[in-house]
C-alpha positions in Angstrom: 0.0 0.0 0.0 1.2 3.4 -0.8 1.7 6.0 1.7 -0.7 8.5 0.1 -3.2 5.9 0.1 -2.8 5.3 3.8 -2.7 8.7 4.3 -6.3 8.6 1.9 -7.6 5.8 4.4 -7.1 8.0 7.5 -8.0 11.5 6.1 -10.1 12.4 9.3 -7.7 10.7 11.8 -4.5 12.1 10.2 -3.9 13.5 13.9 -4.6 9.7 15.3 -2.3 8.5 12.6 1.0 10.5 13.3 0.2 10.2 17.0 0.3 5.9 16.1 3.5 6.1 14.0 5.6 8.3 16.2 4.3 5.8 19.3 5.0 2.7 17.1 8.9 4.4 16.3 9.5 4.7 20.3 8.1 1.4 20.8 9.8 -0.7 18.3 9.1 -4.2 17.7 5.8 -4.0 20.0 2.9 -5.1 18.3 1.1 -2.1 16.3 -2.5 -3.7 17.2 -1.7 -3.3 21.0 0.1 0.2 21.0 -3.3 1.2 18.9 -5.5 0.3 21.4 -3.1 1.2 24.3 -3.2 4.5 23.4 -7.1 4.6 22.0 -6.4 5.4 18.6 -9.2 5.9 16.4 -8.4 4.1 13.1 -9.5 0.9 11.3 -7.9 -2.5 11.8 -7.2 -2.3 7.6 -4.6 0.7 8.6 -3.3 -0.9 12.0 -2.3 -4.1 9.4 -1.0 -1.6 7.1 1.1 0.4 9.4 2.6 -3.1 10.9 4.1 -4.4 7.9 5.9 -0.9 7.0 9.1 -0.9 8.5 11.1 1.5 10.3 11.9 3.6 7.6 8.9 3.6 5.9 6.7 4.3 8.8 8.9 7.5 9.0 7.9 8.5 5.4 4.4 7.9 6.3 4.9 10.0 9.3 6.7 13.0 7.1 3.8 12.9 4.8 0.8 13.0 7.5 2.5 16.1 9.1 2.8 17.7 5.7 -1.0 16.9 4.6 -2.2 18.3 8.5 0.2 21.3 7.6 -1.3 22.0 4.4 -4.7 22.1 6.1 -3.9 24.3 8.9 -2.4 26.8 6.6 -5.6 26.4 4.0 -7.9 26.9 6.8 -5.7 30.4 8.1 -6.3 31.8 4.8 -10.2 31.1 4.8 
């Protein structure tokens, strides 16, 4: 699965999906399933499946390109 479409899948929950990812990078080789509902994240078990067979490096792209999708929406909604 692409990034962009995980990113796609969690559109409302992009907040829930960084807060996952960086959680999942401090807690390496934890289950991603248990650190989701650990921390009561709010996103579907298709995307928990998806974000545990990324590895490391990828889950740090995914991570890049959440902030930058939440970024562009903060500054779309400034200039409304």
């Amino acid at each position: 699965m692409s990034e962009n479409l995980l990113i796609d899948l969690c559109e409302p929950y992009l907040l829930d999906l960084i807060g996952l990812l960086c959680e999942c990078m401090r807690r390496v080789g934890e289950s991603v399933s248990e650190i989701a509902k650990d921390s009561g994240y709010d996103l579907t078990d298709e995307v928990i499946v998806q974000i545990d067979s990324l590895d490391y490096l990828q889950k740090a792209e995914v991570l890049a390109t959440a902030a930058n999708h939440v970024k562009a929406i903060a500054q779309r909604d400034r200039e409304i």
